[in-house]
C-alpha positions as CSV (number, residue, x, y, z in Angstrom):
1,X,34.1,-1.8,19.3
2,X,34.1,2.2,18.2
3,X,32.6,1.2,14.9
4,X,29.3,-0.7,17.3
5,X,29.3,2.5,19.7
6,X,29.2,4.7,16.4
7,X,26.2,2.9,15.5
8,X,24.5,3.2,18.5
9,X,25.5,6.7,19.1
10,X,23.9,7.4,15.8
11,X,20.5,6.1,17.1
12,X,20.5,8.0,20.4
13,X,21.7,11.5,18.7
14,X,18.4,10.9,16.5
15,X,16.6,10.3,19.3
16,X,17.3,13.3,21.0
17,X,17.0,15.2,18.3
18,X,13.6,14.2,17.1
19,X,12.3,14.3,20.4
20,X,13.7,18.1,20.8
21,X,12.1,18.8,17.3
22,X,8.9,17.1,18.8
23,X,8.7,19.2,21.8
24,X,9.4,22.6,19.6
25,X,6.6,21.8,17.4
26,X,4.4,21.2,20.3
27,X,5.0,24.5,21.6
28,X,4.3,25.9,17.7
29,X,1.2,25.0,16.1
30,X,-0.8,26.0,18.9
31,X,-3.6,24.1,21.3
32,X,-6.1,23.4,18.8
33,X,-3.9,21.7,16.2
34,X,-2.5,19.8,19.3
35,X,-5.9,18.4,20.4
36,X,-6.6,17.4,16.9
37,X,-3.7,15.4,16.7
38,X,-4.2,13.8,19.8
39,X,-8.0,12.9,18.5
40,X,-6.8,11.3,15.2
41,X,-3.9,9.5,17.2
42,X,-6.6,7.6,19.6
43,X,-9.0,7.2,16.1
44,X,-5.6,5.9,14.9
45,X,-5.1,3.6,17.5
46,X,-8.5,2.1,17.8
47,X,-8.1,1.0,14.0
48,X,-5.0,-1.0,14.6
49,X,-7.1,-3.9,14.5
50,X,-7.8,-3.2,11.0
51,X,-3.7,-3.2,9.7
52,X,-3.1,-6.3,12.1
53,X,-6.2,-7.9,10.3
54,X,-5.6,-7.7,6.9
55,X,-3.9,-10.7,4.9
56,X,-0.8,-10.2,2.8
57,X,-3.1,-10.4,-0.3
58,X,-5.5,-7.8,1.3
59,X,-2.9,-5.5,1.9
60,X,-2.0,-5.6,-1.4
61,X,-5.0,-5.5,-3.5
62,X,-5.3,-2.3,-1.0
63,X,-2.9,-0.7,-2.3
64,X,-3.4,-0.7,-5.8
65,X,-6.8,0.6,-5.3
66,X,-5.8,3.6,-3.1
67,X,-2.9,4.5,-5.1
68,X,-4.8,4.6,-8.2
69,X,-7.6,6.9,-6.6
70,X,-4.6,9.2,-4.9
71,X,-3.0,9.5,-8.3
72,X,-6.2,10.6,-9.9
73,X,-7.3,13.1,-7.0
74,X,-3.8,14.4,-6.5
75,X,-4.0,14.7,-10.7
76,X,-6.8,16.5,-10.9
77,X,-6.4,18.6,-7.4
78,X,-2.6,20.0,-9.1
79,X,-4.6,20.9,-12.1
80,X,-7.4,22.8,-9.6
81,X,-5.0,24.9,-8.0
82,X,-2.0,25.2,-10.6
83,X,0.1,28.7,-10.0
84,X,1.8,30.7,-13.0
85,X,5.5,30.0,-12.3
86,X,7.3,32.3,-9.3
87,X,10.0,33.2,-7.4
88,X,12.8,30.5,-9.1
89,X,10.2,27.8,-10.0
90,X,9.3,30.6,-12.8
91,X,12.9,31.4,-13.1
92,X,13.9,27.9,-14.1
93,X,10.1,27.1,-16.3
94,X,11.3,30.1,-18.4
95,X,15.3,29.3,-18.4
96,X,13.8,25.5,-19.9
97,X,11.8,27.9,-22.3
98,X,14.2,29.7,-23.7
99,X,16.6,26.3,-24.0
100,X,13.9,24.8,-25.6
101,X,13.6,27.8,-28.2
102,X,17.1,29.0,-28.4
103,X,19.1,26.1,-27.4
104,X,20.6,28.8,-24.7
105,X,20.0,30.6,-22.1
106,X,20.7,34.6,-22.5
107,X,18.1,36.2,-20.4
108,X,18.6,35.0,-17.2
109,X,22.1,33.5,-17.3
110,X,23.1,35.2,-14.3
111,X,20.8,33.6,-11.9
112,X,21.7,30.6,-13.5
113,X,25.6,30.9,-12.9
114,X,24.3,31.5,-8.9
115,X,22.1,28.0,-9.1
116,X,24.1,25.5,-10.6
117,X,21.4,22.7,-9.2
118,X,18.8,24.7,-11.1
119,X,20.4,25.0,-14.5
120,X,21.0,20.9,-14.1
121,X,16.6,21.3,-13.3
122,X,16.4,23.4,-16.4
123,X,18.5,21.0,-18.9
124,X,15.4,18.1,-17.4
125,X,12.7,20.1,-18.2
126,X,13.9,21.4,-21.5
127,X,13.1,17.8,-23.7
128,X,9.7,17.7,-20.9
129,X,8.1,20.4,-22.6
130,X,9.4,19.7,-26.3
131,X,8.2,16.2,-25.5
132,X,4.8,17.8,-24.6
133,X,4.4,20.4,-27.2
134,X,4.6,17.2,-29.6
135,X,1.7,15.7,-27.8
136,X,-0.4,19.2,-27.7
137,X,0.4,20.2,-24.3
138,X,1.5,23.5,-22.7
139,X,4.6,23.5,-21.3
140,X,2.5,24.3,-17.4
141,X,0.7,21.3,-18.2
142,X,3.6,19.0,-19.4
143,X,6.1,20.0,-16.3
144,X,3.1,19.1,-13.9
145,X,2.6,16.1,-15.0
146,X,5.8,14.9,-15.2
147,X,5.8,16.3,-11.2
148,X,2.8,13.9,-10.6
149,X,4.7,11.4,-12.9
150,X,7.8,12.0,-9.9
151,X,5.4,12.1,-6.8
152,X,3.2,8.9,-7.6
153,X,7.1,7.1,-9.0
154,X,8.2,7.6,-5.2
155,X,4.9,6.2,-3.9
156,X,5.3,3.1,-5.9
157,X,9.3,3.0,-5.1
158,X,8.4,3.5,-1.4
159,X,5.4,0.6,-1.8
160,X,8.4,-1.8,-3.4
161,X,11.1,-1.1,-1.0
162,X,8.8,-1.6,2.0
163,X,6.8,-4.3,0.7
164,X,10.5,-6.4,0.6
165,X,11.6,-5.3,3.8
166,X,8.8,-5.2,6.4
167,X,6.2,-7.1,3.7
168,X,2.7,-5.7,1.9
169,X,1.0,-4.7,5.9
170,X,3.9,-2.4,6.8
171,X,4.2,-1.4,3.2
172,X,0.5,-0.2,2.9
173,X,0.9,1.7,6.1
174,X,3.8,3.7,5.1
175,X,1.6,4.3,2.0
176,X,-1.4,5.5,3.7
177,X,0.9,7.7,5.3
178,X,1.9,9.4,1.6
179,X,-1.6,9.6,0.5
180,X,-2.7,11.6,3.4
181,X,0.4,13.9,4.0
182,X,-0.4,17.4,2.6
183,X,2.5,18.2,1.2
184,X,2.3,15.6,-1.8
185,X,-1.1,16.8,-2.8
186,X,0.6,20.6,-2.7
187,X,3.4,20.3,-4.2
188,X,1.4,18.8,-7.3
189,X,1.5,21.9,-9.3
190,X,5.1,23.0,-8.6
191,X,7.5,21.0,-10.4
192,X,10.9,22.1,-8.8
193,X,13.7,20.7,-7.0
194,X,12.0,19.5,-4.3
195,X,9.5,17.3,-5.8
196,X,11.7,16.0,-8.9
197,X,14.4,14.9,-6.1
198,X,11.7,12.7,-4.7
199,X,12.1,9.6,-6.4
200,X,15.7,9.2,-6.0
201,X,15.2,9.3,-2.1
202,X,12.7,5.9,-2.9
203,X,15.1,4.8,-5.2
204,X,18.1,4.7,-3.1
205,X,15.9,3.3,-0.4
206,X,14.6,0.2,-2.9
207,X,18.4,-0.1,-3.6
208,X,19.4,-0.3,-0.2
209,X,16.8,-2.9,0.1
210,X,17.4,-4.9,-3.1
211,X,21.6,-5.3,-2.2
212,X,20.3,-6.2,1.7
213,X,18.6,-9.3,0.1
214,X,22.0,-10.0,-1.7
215,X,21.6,-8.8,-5.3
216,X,25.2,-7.5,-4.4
217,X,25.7,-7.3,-8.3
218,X,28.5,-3.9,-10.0
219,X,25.2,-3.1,-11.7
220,X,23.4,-2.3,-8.5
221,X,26.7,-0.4,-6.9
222,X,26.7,1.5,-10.3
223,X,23.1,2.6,-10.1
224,X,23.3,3.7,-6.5
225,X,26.4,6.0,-7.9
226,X,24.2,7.7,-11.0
227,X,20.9,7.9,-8.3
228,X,23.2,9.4,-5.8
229,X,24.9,12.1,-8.9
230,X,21.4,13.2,-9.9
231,X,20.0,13.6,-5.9
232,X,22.8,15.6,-5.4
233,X,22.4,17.7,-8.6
234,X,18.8,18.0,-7.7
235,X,18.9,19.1,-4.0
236,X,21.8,18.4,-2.2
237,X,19.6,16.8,1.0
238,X,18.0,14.1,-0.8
239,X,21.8,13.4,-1.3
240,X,21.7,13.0,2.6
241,X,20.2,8.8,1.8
242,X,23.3,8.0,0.0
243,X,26.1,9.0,2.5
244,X,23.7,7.7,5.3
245,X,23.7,4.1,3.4
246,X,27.2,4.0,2.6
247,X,28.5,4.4,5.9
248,X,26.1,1.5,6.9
249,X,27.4,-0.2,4.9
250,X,31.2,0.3,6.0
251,X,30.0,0.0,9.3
252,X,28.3,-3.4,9.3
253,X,29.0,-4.9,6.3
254,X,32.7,-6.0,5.8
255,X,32.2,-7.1,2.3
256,X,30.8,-3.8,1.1
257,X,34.0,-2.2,1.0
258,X,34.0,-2.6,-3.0
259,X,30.7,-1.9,-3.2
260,X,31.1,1.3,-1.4
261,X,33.9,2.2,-3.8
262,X,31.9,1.3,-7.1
263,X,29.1,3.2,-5.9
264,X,31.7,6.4,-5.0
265,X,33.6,5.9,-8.5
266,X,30.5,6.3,-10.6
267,X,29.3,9.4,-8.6
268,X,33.0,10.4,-9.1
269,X,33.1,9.9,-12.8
270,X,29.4,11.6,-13.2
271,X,30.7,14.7,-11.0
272,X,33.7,15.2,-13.4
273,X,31.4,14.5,-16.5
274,X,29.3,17.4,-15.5
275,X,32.1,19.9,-14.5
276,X,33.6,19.2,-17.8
277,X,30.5,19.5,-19.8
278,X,29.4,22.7,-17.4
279,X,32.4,24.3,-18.4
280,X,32.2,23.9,-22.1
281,X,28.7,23.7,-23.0
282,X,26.7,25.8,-25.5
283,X,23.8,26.0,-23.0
284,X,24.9,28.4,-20.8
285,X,28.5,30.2,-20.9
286,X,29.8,29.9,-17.6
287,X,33.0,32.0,-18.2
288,X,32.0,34.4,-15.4
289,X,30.9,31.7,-13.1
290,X,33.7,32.8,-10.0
291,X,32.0,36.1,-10.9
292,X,29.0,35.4,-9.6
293,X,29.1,32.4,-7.7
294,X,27.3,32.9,-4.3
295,X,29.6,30.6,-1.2
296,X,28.8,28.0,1.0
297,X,29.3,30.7,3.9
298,X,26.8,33.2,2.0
299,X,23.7,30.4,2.6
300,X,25.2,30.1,6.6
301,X,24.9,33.8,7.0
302,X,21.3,33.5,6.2
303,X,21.0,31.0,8.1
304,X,21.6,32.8,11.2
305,X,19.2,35.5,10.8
306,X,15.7,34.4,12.3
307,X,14.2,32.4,11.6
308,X,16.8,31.0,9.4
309,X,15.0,31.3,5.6
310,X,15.6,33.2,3.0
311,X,16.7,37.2,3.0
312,X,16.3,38.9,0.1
313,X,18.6,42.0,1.5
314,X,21.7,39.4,2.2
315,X,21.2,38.3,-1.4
316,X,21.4,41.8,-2.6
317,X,24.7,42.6,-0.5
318,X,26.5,39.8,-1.0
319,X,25.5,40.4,-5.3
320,X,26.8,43.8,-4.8
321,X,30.2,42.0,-4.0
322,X,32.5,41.4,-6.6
323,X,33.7,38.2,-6.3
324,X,33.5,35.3,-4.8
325,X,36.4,35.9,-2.1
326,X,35.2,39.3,-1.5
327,X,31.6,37.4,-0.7
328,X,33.3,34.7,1.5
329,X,35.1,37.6,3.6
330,X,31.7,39.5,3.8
331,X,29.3,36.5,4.8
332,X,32.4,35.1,7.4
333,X,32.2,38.4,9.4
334,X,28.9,38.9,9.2
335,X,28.6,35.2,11.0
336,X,30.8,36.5,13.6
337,X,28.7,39.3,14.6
338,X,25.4,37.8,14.3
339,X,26.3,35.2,16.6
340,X,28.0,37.6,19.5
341,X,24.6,39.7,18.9
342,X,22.7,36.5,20.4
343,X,25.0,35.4,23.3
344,X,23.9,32.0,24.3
345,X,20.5,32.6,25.2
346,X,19.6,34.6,21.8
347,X,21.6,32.0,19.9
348,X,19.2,29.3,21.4
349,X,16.8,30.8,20.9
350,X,17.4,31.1,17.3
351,X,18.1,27.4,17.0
352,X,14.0,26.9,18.3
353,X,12.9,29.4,15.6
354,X,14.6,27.4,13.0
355,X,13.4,23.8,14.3
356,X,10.1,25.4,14.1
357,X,10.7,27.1,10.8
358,X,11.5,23.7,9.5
359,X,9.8,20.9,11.8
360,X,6.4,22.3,12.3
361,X,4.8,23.8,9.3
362,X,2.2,20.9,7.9
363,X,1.8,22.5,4.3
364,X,5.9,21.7,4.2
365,X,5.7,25.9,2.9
366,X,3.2,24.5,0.0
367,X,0.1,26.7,0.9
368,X,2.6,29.4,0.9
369,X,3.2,28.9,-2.4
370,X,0.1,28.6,-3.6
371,X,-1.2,31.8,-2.7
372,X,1.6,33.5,-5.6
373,X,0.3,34.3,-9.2
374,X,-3.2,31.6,-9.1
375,X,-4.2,30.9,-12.0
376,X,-7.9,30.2,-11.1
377,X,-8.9,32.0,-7.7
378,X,-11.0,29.2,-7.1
379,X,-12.3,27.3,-4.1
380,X,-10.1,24.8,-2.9
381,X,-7.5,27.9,-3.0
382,X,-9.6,29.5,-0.5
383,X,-8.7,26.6,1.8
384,X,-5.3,25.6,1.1
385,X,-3.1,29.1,0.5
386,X,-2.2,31.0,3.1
387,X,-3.5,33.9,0.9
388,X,-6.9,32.1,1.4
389,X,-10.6,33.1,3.5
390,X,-10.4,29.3,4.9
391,X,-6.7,28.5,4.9
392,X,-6.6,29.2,9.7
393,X,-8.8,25.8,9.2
394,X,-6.6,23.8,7.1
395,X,-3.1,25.1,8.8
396,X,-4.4,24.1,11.9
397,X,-5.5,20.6,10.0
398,X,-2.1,20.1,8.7
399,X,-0.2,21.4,11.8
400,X,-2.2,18.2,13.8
401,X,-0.8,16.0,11.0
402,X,2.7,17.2,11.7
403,X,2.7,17.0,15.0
404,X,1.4,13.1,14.5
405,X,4.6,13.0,11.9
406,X,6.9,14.2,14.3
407,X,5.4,12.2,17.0
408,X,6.3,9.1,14.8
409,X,9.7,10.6,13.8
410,X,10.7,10.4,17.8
411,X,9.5,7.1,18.5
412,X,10.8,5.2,15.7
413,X,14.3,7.1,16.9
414,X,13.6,5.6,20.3
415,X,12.8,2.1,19.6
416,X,15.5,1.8,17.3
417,X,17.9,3.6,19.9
418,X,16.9,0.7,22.4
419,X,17.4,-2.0,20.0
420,X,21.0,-0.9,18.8
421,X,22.2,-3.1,16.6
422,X,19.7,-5.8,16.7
423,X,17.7,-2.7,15.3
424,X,16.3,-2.7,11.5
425,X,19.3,-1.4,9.6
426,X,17.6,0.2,7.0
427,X,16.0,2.5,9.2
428,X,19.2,3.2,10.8
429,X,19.6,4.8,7.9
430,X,16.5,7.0,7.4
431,X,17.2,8.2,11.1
432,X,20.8,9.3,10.1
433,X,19.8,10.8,6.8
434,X,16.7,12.9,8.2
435,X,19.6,13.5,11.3
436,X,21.9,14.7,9.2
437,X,19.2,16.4,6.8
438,X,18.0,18.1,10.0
439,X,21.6,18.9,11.7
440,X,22.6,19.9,8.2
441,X,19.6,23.0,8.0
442,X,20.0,24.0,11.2
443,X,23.0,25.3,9.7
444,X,22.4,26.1,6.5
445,X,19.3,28.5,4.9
446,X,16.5,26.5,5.8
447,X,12.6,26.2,5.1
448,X,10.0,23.7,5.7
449,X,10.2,23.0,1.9
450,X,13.7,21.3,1.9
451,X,12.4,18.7,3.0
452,X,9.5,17.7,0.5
453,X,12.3,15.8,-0.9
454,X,13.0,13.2,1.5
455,X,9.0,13.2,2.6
456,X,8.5,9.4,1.4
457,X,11.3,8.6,3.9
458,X,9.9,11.3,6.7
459,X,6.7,9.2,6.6
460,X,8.2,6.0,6.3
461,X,9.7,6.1,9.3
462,X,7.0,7.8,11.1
463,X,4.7,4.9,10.3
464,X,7.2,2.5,11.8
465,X,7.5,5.0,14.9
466,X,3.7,5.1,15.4
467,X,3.6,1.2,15.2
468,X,5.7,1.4,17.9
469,X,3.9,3.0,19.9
470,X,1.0,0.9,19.2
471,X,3.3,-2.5,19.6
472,X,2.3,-3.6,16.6
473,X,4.6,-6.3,15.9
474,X,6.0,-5.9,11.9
475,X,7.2,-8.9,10.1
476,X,11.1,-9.4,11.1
């Protein structure tokens, strides 16, 4: 009985909280965005008839077609408005330089010893570029196209897992939802953490799928355990899938217990692996590591400065620190005072700008990005960097497409929350993963980007939510 209420309890919490994230990103983007979305959500709506119409085999032979032409666009559109490598994108692109040269890293091993995630992003790219430079390619050019490699891998995982579970109909839906969400097309030139997590957050959904038809075999725990290693390596949120589907799986599958322990004993054996190769590896010497490690609190503490992102002069004090201790101490009192400095009010407050930091930017941070060292000023720039003559046009575009994200987000949360548990358990657990994902950064340093990762699921679920609304009936 408290394993059923914890289900539903799970539902309800993501319902409330998608529907508070709805309402804080209604009060964000501003009246004109607002409008638009409403606009495309009754064009939407009027072309229902069009989904509901379309055979199996349609759907299909749809898909194939699209994807091809979004791989090619999105292809050549990354190419268009490629950056020179920033902020730690460009700190990671040369760290997998110098590896691939050196075989270490000496210049920025520092940085490296603070981003443990980002030295594992490094060690991927390294045999990316060496693999390129055989072929003739750049090292720019071979990193973004293994990103677009990543990207259009999670659209065809997403198309698989979907197709299965909801069949080709649904599955195209959730794809035209990929296609025409902005941050896939922006993130094409930045091949970081956030895009290269990507297709582990379609894998473990496939997975999920794929052992929910009864493929129950120790080969399919053990991949689960090496997909979840690597999205936690990558960026601990796309991680968020893989906790999310094993306590599914405790909860309503009685059988699953070994499965769930297979699973945890490969990610287990993979975790020590790395910490044993980490510390004796002729990469990177990571004797000082305690030297420089930042904390878990230091990231908090950021956190709690509005509107929750990134703060270059917390870096800097907590680097003037000399340890890791003396870092905890410093971040845990600065927590202190920065929340008796809001009160209540303030400290709600604070929790809006953050949803809003987070929920309601439709470039997912990516025009931002953009605008830093262009390659080619250009014209598409113009429009989609923040730095750009045109971008007020295209943020307010995109800010209508989140709000019809969000929109979906909440509904789907809703409809599941009514169903309990003769609800669709596999989106049980993209609710709880993008609830935890979102509880998680509400916490935590946070930026719209963090979750380009888990985007394929985002808009997987919103598709599901806006047929909802439109009482489509899916295929049971």
């Amino acid at each position: 009985m408290a394993l059923r209420c914890l289900y539903k309890l799970a539902l309800w919490a993501a319902a409330v909280f998608f529907a508070v994230v709805l309402a804080v990103c209604l009060l964000s983007v501003g009246i004109w965005s607002a409008l638009l979305a409403a606009a495309a959500l009754a064009v939407l709506f009027a072309l229902r008839p069009l989904l509901a119409g379309l055979t199996e085999t349609g759907a299909r032979r749809a898909f194939w077609v699209l994807f091809a032409l979004f791989a090619l666009a999105a292809g050549a559109f990354a190419f268009a408005v490629r950056v020179e490598p920033a902020w730690d994108f460009g700190r990671v692109y040369h760290g997998a330089l110098e590896i691939t040269s050196s075989g270490a890293i000496r210049i920025d091993w520092q940085y490296f010893l603070e981003s443990n995630n980002n030295f594992f992003l490094a060690l991927v790219l390294a045999p990316v570029f060496i693999a390129g430079s055989i072929l003739g390619l750049s090292p720019l050019a071979s990193g973004i196209l293994f990103n677009l490699a990543a990207i259009d891998g999670s659209v065809l995982l997403l198309w698989a897992a979907a197709k299965r579970r909801w069949g080709a109909k649904w599955a195209l839906a959730a794809a035209l939802a990929c296609f025409a969400c902005a941050g896939l097309w922006l993130y094409g030139p930045i091949f970081y953490t956030d895009t290269l997590s990507m297709p582990f957050v379609s894998l473990g959904l496939y997975l999920a799928q794929r052992w929910s038809e009864g493929k129950r075999s120790p080969w399919l725990a053990a991949a689960m355990g090496l997909a979840a290693f690597l999205a936690f390596r990558l960026k601990p949120t796309a991680f968020f899938l893989y906790l999310a589907l094993a306590l599914l799986w405790l909860l309503r599958r009685g059988g699953a217990l070994k499965a769930v322990a297979a699973g945890l004993a490969v990610f287990a054996v993979c975790m020590a692996g790395w910490q044993v190769w980490l510390g004796h590896n002729p990469v990177l010497d990571t004797g000082a590591i305690e030297e420089y490690r930042l904390p878990p609190l230091h990231y908090v503490m950021m956190g709690l400065k509005n509107p929750g992102g990134y703060d270059e002069s917390d870096h800097l004090a907590s680097q003037a620190l000399p340890d890791a201790a003396a870092r905890t101490a410093h971040a845990r009192e600065e927590i202190l005072r920065r929340l008796a400095d809001y009160g209540p009010l303030g400290f709600l407050d604070h929790l809006r700008q953050k949803l809003a930091y987070t929920w309601a930017d439709g470039s997912w941070f990516g025009s931002h990005k953009l605008g830093i060292d262009p390659i080619d000023p250009g014209v598409l720039r113009q429009w989609v960097a923040d730095s750009g003559e045109h971008w007020p046009v295209f943020q307010c575009l995109v800010n209508a497409q989140q709000l019809l994200i969000c929109l979906g987000l909440a509904a789907c949360a809703v409809w599941q929350a009514r169903r309990g548990e003769q609800g669709d358990s596999l989106l049980w657990a993209a609710l709880v993963t993008l609830l935890g994902a979102g509880l998680f950064l509400l916490v935590w340093e946070t930026r719209s980007r963090y979750l380009v990762g888990l985007l394929p699921l985002i808009l997987t679920v919103s598709a599901r939510g806006l047929g909802a609304i439109f009482a489509l009936r899916p295929k049971k």
